[in-house]
C-alpha positions in Angstrom: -20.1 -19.8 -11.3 -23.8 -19.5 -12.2 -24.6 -19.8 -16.1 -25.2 -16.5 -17.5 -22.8 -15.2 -15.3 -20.4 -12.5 -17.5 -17.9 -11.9 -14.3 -14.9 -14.4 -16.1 -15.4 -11.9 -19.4 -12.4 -9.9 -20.3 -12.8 -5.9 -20.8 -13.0 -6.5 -24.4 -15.9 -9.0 -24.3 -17.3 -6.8 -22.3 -17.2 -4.0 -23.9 -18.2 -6.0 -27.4 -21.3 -7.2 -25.3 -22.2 -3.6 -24.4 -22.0 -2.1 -27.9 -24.4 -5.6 -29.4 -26.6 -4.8 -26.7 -27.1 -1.2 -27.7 -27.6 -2.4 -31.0 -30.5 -4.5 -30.3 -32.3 -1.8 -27.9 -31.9 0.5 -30.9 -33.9 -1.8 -32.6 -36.6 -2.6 -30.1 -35.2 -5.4 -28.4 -36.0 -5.3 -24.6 -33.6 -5.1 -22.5 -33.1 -8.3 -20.7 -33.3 -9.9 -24.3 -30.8 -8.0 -25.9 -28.8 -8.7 -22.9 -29.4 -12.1 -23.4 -28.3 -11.9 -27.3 -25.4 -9.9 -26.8 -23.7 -12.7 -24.3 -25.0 -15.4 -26.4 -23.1 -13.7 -29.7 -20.0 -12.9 -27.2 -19.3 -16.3 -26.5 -19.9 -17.8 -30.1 -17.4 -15.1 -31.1 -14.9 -16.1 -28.1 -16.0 -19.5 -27.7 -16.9 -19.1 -24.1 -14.2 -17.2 -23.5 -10.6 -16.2 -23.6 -8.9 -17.0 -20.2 -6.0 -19.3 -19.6 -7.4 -22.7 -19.6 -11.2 -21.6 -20.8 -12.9 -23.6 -23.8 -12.0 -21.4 -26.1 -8.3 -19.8 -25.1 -5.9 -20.4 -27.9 -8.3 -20.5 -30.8 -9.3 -17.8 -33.4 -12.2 -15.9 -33.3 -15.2 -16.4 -35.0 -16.7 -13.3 -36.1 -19.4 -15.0 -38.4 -22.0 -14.4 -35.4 -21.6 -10.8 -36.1 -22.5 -10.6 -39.1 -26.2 -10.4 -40.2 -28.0 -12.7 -38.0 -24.9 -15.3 -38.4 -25.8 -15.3 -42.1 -29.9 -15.2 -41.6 -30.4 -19.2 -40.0 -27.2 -20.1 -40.3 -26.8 -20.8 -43.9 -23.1 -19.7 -45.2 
């Protein structure tokens, strides 16, 4: 599978990615950037996603990434 690809996402990463990528067109984002955000926040959120043997099946979600820019740079 070629990186970027978003075919192993499941319909709710999906449809998370869709509604972050609204977001940032609202705000002026272009479109292949706010792509590009919205899959990046995905899989911090999922950690690369949630499929039977995938780096991050079995663990909680994250949903700091969400939230304000992760916190503005990442400080907590």
């Amino acid at each position: 599978m070629p990186r970027g690809d978003k075919d192993k996402y499941t319909d709710k990463e999906k449809r998370q990615a869709q509604h972050i990528e609204e977001g940032y067109e609202k705000r002026g984002v272009s479109e292949e950037e706010a792509e590009r955000r919205a899959g990046a926040t995905v899989n911090a959120v999922h950690h690369g996603g949630e499929k039977p043997g995938g780096g991050g099946y079995g663990k909680p979600e994250n949903h700091e990434p969400m939230r304000k820019g992760g916190r503005k740079g990442g400080h907590h």
